[in-house]
Biopython code that builds the backbone (N, CA, C, O; Angstrom):
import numpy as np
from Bio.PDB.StructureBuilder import StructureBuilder

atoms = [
    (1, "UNK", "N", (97.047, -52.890, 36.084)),
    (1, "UNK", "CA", (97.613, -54.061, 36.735)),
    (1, "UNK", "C", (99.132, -54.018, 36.611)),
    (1, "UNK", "O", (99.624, -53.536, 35.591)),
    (2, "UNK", "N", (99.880, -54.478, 37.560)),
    (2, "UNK", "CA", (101.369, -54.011, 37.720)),
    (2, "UNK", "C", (101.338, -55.550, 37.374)),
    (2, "UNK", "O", (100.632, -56.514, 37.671)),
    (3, "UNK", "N", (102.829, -55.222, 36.338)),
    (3, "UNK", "CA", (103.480, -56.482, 35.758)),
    (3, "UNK", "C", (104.018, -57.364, 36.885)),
    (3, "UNK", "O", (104.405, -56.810, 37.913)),
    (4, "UNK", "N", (104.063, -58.474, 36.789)),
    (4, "UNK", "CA", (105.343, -59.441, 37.768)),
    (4, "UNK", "C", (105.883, -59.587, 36.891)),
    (4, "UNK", "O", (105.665, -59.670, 35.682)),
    (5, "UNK", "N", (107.283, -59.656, 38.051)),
    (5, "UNK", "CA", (108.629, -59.858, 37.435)),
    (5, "UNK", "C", (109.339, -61.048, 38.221)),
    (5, "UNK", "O", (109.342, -60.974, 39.450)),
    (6, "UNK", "N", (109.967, -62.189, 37.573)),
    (6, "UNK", "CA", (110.369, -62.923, 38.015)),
    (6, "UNK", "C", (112.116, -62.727, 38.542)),
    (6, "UNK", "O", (112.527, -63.793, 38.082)),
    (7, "UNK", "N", (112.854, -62.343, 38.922)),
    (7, "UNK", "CA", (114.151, -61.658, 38.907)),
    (7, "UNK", "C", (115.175, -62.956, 38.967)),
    (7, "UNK", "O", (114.986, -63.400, 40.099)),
    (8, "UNK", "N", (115.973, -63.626, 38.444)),
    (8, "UNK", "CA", (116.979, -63.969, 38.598)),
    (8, "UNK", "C", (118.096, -63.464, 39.361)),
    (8, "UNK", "O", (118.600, -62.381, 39.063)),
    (9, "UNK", "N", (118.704, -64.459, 40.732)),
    (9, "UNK", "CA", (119.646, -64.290, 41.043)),
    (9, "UNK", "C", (121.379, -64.445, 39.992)),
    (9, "UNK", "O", (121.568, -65.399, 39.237)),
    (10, "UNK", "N", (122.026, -63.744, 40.117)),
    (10, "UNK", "CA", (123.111, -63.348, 39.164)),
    (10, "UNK", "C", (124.257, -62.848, 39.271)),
    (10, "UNK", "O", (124.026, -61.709, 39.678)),
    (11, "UNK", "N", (125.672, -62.997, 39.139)),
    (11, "UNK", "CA", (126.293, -62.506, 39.345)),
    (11, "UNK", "C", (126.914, -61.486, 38.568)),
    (11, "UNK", "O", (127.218, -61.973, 37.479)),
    (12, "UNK", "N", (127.338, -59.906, 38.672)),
    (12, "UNK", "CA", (127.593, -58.940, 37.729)),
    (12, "UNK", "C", (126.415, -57.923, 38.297)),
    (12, "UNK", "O", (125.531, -57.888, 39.153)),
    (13, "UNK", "N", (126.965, -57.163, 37.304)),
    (13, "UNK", "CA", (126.030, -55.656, 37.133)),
    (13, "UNK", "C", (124.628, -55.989, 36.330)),
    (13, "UNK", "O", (124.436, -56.741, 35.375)),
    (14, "UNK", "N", (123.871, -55.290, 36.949)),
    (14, "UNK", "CA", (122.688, -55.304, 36.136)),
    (14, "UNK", "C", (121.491, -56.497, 36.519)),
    (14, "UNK", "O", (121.886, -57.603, 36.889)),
    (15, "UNK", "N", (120.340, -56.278, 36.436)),
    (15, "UNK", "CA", (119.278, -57.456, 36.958)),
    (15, "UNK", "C", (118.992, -58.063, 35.522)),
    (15, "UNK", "O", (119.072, -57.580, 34.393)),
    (16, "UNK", "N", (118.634, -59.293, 36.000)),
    (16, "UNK", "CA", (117.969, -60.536, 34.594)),
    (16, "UNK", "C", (116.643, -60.769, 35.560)),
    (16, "UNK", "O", (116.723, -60.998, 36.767)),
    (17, "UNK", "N", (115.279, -60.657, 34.730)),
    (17, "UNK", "CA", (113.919, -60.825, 35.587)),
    (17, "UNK", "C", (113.205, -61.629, 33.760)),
    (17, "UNK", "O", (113.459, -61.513, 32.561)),
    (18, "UNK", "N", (112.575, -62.137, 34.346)),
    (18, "UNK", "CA", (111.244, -63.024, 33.225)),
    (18, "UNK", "C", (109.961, -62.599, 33.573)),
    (18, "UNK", "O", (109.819, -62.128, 34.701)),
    (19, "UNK", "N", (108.966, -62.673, 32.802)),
    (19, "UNK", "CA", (107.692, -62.546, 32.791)),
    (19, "UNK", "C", (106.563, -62.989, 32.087)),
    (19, "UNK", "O", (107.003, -63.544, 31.081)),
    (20, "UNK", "N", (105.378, -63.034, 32.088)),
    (20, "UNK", "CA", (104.547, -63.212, 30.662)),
    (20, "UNK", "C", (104.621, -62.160, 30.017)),
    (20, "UNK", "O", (105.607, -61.513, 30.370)),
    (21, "UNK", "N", (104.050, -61.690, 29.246)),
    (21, "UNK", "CA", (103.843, -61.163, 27.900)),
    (21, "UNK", "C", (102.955, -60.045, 28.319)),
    (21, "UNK", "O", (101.971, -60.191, 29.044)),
    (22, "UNK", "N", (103.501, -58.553, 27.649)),
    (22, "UNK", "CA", (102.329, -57.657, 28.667)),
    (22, "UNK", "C", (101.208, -57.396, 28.055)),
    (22, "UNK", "O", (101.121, -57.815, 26.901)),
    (23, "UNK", "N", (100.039, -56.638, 28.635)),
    (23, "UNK", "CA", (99.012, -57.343, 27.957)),
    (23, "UNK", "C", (99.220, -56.042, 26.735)),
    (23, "UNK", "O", (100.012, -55.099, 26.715)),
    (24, "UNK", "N", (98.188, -56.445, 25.809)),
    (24, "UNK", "CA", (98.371, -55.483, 24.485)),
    (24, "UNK", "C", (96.897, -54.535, 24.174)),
    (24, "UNK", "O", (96.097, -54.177, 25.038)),
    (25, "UNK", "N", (96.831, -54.323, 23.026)),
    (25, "UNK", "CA", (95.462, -53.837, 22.820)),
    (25, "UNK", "C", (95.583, -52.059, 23.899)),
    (25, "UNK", "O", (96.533, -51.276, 23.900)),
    (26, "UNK", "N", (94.286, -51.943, 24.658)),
    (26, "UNK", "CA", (94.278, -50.847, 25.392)),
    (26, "UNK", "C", (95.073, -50.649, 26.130)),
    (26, "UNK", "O", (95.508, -49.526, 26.387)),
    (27, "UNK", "N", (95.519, -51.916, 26.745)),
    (27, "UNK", "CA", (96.910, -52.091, 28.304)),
    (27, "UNK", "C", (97.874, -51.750, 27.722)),
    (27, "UNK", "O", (98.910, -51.787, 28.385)),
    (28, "UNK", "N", (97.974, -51.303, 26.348)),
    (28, "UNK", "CA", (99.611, -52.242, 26.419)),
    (28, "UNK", "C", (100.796, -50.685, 26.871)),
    (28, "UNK", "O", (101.881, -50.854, 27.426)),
    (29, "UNK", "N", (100.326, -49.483, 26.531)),
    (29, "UNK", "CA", (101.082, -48.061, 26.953)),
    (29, "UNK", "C", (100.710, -48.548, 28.551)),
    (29, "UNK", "O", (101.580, -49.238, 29.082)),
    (30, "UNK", "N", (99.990, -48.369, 29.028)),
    (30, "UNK", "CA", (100.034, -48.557, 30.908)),
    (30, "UNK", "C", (101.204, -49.688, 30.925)),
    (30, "UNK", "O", (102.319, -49.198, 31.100)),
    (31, "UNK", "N", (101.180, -50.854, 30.805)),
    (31, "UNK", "CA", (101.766, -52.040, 30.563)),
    (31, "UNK", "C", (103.187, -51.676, 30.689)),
    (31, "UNK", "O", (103.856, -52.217, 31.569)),
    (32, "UNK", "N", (103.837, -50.604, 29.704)),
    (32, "UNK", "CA", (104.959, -50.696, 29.681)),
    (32, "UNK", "C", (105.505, -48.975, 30.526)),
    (32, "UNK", "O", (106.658, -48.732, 30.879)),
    (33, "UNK", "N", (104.524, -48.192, 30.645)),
    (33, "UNK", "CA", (104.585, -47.639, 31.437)),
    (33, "UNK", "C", (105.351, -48.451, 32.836)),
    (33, "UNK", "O", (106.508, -48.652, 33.207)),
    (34, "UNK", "N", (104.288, -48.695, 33.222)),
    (34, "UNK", "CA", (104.605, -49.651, 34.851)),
    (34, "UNK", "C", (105.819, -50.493, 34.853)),
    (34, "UNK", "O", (106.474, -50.745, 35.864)),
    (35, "UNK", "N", (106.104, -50.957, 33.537)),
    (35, "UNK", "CA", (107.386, -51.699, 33.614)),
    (35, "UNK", "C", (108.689, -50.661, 33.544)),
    (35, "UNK", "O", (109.883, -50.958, 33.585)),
    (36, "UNK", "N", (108.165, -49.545, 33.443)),
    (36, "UNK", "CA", (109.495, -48.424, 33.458)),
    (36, "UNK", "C", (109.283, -47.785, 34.637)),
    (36, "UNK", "O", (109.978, -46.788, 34.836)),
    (37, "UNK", "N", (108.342, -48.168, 35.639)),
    (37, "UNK", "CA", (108.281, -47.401, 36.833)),
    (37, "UNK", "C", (109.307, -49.089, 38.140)),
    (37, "UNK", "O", (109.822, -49.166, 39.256)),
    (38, "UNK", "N", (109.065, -49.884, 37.117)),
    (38, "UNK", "CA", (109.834, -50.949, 38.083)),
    (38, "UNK", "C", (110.932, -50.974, 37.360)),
    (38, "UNK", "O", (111.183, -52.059, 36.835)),
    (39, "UNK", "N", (111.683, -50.080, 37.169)),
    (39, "UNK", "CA", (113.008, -49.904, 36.525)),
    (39, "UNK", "C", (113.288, -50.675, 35.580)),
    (39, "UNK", "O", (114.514, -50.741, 35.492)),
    (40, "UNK", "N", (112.606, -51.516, 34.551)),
    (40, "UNK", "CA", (112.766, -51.907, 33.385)),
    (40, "UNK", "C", (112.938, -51.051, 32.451)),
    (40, "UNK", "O", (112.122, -50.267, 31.965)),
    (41, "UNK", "N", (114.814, -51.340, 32.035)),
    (41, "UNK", "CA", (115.272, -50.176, 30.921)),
    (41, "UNK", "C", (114.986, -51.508, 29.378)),
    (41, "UNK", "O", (114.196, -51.185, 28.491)),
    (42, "UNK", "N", (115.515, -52.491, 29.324)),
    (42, "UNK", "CA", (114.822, -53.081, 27.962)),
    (42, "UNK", "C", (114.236, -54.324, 28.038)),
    (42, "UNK", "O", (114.555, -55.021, 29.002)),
    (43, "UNK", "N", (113.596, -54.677, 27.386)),
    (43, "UNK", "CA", (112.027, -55.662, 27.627)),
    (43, "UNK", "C", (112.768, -56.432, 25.562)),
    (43, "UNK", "O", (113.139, -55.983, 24.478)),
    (44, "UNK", "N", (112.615, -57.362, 26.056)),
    (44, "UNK", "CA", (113.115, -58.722, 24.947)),
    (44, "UNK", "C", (111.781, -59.609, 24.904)),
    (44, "UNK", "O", (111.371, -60.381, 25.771)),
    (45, "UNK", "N", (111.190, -59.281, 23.610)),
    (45, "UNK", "CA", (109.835, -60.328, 23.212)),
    (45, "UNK", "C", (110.463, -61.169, 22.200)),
    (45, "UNK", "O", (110.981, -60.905, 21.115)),
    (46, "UNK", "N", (110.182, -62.814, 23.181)),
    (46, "UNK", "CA", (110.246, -63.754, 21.949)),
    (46, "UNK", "C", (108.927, -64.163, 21.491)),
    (46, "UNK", "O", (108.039, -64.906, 21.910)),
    (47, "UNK", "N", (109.152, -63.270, 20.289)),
    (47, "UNK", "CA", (108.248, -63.975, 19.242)),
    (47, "UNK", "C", (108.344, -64.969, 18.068)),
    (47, "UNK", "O", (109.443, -65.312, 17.633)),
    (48, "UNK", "N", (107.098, -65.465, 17.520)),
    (48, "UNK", "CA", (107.402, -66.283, 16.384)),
    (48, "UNK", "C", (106.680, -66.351, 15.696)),
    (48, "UNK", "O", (106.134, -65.270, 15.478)),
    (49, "UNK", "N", (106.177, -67.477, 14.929)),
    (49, "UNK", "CA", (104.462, -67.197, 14.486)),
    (49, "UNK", "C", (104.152, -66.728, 13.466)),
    (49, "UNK", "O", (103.000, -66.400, 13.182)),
    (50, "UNK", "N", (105.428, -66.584, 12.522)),
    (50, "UNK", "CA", (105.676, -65.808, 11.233)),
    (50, "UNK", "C", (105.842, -64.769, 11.681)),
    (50, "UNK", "O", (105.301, -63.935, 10.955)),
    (51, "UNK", "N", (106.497, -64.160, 12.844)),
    (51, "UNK", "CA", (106.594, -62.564, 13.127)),
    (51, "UNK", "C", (107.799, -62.218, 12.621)),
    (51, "UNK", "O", (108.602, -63.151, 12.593)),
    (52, "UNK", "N", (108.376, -60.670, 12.012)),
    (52, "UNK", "CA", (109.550, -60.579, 11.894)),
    (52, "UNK", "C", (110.722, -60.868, 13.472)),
    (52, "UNK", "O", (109.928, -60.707, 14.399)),
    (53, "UNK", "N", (111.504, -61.049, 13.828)),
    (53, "UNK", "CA", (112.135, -60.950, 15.107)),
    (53, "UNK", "C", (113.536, -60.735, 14.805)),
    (53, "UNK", "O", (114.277, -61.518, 14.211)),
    (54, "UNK", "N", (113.852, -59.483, 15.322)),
    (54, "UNK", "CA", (115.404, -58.709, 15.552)),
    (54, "UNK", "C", (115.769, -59.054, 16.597)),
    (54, "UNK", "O", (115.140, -58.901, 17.644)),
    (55, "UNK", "N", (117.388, -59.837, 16.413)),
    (55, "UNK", "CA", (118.154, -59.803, 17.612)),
    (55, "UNK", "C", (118.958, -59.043, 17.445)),
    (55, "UNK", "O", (119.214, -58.852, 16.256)),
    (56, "UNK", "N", (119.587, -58.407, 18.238)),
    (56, "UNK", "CA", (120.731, -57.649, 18.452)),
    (56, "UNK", "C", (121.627, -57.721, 19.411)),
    (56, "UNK", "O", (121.298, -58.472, 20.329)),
    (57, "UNK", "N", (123.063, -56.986, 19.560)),
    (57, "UNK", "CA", (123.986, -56.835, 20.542)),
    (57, "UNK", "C", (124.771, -55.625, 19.962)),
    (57, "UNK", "O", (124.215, -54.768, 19.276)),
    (58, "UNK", "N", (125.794, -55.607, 20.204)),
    (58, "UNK", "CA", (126.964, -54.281, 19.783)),
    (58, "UNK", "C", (126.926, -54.254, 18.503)),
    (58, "UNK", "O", (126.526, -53.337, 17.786)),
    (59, "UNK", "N", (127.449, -55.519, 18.135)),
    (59, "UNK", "CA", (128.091, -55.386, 16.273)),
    (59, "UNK", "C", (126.725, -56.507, 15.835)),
    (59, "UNK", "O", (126.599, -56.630, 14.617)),
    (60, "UNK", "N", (126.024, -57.069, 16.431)),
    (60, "UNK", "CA", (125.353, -58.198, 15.550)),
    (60, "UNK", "C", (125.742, -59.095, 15.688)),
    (60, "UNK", "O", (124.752, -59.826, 15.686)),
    (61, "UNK", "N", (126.871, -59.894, 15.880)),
    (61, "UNK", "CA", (128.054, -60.503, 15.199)),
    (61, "UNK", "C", (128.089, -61.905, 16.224)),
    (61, "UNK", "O", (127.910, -63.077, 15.893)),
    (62, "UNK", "N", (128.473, -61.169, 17.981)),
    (62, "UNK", "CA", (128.360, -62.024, 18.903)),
    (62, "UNK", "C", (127.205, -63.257, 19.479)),
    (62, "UNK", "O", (126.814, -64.415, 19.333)),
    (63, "UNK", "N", (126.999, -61.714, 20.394)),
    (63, "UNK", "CA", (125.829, -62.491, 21.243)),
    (63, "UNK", "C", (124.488, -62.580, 20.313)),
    (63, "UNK", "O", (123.746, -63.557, 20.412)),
    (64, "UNK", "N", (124.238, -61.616, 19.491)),
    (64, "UNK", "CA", (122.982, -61.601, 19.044)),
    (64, "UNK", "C", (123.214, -62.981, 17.764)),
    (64, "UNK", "O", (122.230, -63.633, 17.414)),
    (65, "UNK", "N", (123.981, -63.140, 17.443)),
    (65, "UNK", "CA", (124.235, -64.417, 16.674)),
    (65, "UNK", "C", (123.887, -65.840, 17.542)),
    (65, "UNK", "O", (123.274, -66.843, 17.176)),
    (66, "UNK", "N", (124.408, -65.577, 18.589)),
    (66, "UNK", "CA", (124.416, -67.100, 19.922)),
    (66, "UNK", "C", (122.752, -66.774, 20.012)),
    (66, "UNK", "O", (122.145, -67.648, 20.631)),
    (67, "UNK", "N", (122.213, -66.059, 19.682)),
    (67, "UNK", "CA", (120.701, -66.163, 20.383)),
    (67, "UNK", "C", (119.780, -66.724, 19.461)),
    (67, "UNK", "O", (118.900, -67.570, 19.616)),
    (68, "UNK", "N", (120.327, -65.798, 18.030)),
    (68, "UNK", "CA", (119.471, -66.253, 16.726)),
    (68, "UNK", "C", (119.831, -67.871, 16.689)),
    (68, "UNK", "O", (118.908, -68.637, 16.413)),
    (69, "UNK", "N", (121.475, -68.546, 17.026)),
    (69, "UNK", "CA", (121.616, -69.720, 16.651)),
    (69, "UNK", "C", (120.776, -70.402, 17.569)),
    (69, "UNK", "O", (120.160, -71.452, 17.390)),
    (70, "UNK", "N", (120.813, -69.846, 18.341)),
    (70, "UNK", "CA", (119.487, -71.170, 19.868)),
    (70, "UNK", "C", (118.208, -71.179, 19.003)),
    (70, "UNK", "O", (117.807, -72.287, 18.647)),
    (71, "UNK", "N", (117.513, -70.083, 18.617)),
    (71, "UNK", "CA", (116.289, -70.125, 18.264)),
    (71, "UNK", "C", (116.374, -71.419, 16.837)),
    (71, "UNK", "O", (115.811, -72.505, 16.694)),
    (72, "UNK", "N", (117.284, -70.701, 16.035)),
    (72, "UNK", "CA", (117.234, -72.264, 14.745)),
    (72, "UNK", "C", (117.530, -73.343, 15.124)),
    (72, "UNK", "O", (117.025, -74.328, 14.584)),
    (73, "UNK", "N", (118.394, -73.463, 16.115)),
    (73, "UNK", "CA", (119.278, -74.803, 16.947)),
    (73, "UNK", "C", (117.299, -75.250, 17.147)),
    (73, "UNK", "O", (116.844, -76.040, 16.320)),
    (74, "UNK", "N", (116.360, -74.693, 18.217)),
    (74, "UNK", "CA", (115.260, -74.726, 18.969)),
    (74, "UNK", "C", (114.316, -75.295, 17.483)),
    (74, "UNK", "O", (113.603, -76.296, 17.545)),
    (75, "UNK", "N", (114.413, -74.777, 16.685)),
    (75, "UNK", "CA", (113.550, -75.257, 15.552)),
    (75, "UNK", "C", (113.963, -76.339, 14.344)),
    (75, "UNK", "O", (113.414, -76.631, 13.281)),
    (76, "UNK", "N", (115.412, -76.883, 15.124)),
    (76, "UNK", "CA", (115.841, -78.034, 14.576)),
    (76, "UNK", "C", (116.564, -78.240, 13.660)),
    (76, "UNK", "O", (116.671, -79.318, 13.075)),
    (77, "UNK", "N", (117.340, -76.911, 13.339)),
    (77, "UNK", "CA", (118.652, -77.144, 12.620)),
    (77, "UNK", "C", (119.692, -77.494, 13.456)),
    (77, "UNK", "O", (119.743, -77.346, 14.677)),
    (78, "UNK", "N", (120.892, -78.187, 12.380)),
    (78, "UNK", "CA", (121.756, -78.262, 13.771)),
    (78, "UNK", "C", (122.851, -77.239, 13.962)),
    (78, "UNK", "O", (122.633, -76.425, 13.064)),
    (79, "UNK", "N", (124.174, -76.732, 14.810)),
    (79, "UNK", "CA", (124.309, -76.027, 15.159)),
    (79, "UNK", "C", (124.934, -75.425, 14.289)),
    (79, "UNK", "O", (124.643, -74.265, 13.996)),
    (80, "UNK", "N", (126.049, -76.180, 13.625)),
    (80, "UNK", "CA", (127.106, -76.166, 12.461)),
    (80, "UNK", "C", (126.193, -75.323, 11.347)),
    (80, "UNK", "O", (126.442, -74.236, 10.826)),
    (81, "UNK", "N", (125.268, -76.039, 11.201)),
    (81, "UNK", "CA", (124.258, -75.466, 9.978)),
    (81, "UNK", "C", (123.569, -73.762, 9.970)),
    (81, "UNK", "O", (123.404, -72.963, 9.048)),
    (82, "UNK", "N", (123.263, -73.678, 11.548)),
    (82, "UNK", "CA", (122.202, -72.326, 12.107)),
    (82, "UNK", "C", (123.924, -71.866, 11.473)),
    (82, "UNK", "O", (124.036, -71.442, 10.323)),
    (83, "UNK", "N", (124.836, -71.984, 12.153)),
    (83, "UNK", "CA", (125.975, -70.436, 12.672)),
    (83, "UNK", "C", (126.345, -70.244, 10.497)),
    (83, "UNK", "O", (126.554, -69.236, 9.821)),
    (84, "UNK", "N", (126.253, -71.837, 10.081)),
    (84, "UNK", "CA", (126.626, -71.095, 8.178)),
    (84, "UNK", "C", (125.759, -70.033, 7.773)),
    (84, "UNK", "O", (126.103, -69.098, 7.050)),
    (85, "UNK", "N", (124.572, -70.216, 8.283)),
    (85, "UNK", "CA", (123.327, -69.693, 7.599)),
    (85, "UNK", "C", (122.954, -67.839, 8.238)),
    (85, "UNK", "O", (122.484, -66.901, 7.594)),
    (86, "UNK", "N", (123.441, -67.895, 9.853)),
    (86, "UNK", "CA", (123.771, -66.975, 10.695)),
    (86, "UNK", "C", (125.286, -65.816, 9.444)),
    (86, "UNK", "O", (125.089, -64.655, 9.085)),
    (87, "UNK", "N", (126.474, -66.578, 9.128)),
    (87, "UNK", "CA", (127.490, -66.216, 8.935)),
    (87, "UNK", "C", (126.677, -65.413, 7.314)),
    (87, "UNK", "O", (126.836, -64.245, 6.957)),
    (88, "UNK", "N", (126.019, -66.247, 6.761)),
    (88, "UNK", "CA", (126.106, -65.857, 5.316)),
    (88, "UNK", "C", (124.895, -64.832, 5.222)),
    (88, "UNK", "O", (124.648, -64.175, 4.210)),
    (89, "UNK", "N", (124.043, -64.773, 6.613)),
    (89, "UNK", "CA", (123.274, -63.408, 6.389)),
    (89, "UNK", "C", (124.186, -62.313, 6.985)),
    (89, "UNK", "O", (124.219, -61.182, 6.500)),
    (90, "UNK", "N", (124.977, -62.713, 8.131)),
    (90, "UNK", "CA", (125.756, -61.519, 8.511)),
    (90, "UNK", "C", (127.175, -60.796, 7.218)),
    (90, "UNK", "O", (127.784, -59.727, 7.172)),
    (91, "UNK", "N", (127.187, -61.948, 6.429)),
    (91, "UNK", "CA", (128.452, -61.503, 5.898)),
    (91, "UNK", "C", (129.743, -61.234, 6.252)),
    (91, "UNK", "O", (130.593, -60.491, 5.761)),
    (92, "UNK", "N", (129.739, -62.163, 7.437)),
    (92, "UNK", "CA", (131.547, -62.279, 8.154)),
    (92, "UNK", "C", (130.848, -63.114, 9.107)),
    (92, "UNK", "O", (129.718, -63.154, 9.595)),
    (93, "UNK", "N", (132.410, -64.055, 9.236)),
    (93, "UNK", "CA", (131.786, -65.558, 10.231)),
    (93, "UNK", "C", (131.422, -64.838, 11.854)),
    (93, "UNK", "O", (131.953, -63.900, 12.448)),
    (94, "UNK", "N", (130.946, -65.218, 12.008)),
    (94, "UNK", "CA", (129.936, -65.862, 13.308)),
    (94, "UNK", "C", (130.328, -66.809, 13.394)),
    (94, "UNK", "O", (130.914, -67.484, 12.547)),
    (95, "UNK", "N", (129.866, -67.216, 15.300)),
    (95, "UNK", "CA", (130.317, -66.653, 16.181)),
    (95, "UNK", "C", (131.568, -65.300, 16.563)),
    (95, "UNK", "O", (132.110, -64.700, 15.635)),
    (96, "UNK", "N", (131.778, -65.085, 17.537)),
    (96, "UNK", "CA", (132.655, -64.126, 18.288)),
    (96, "UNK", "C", (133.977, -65.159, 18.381)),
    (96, "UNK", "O", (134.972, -65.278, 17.668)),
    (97, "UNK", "N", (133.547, -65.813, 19.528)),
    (97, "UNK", "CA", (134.019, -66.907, 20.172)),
    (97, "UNK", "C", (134.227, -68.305, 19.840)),
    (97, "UNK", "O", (133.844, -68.653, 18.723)),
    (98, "UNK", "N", (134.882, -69.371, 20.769)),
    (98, "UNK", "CA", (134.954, -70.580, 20.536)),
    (98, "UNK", "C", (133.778, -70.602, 21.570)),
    (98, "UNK", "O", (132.753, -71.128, 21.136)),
    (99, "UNK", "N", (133.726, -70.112, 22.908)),
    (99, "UNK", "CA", (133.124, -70.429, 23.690)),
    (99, "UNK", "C", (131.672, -69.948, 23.357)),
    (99, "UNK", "O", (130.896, -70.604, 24.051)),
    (100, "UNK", "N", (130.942, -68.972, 22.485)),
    (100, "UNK", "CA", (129.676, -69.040, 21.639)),
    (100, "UNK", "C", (129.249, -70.269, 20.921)),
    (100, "UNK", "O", (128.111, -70.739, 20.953)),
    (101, "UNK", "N", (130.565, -70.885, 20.083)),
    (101, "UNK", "CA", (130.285, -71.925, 19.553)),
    (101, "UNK", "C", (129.767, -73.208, 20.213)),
    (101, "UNK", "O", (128.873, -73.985, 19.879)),
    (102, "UNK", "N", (130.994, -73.176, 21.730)),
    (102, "UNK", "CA", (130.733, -74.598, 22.532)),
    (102, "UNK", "C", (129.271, -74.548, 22.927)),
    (102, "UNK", "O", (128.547, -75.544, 22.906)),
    (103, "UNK", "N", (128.897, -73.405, 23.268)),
    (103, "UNK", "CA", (127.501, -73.136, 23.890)),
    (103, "UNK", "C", (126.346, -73.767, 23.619)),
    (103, "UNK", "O", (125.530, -74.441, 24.248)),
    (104, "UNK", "N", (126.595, -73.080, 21.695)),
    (104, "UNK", "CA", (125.345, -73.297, 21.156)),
    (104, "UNK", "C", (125.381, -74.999, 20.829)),
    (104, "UNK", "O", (124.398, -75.720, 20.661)),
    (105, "UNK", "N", (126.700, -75.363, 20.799)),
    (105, "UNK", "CA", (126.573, -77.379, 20.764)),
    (105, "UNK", "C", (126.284, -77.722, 22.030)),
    (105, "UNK", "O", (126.175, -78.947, 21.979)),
    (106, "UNK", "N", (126.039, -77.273, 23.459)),
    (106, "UNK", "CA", (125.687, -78.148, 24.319)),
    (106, "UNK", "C", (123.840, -77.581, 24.363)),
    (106, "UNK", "O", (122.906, -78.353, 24.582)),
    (107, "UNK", "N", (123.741, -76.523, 24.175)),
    (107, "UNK", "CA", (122.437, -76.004, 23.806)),
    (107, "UNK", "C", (122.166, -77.601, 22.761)),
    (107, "UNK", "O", (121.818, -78.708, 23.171)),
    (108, "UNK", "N", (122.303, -77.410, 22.141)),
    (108, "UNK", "CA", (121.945, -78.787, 20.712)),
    (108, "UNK", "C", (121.806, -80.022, 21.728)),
    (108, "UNK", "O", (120.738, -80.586, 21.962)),
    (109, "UNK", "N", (122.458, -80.198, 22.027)),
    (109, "UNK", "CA", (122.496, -81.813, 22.862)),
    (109, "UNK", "C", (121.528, -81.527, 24.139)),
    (109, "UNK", "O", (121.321, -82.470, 24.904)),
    (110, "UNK", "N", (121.154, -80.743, 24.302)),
    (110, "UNK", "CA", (119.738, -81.046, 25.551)),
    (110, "UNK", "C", (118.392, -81.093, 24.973)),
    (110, "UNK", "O", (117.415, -81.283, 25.698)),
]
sb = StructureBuilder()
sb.init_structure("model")
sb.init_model(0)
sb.init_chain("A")
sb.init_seg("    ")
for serial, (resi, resn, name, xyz) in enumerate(atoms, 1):
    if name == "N":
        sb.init_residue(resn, " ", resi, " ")
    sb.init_atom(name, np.array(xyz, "f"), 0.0, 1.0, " ", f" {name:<3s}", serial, name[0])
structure = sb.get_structure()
């Protein structure tokens, strides 16, 4: 069964697409097969559930910090609190930016 892909319109290089979850068990090599025949170079599972979950970016530091802070922001810390707790596992402050920071506070307020 060929994955759907939901594709976001976007401006820049590169496509942004969503999906469900591919299936696992026997599917799951076909699964990601087919998602590399529809030119999917990397596939991002949010998990949770007590699962371990790695974010990443270049250094750690940036974006993959703004993502980890949404997910704690999402589970109800607040933002100030996720980026201390973000900073003191990374071992140098987090965020990148001011504009990471503004983000993850309007993220908080919706």
């Amino acid at each position: 069964m060929r994955p759907r892909l939901y594709t976001v319109r976007r401006a820049g290089a590169g496509r942004l697409s969503m999906m469900a979850r591919p299936r696992g068990g026997d599917w799951l090599t076909e699964e990601l097969h087919s998602l590399r025949r529809l030119g999917v170079e990397t596939l991002v599972s949010a998990l949770s559930a007590g699962r371990h979950v790695v974010i990443h970016c270049r250094a750690g530091i940036g974006r993959a910090s703004l993502v980890a802070g949404a997910l704690l922001v999402a589970e109800g810390l607040e933002p100030e609190r996720a980026w201390q707790r973000l900073a003191a596992a990374r071992g140098l402050p987090v965020p990148d930016t001011d504009q990471q920071r503004q983000w993850l506070q309007r993220f908080a307020r919706r």
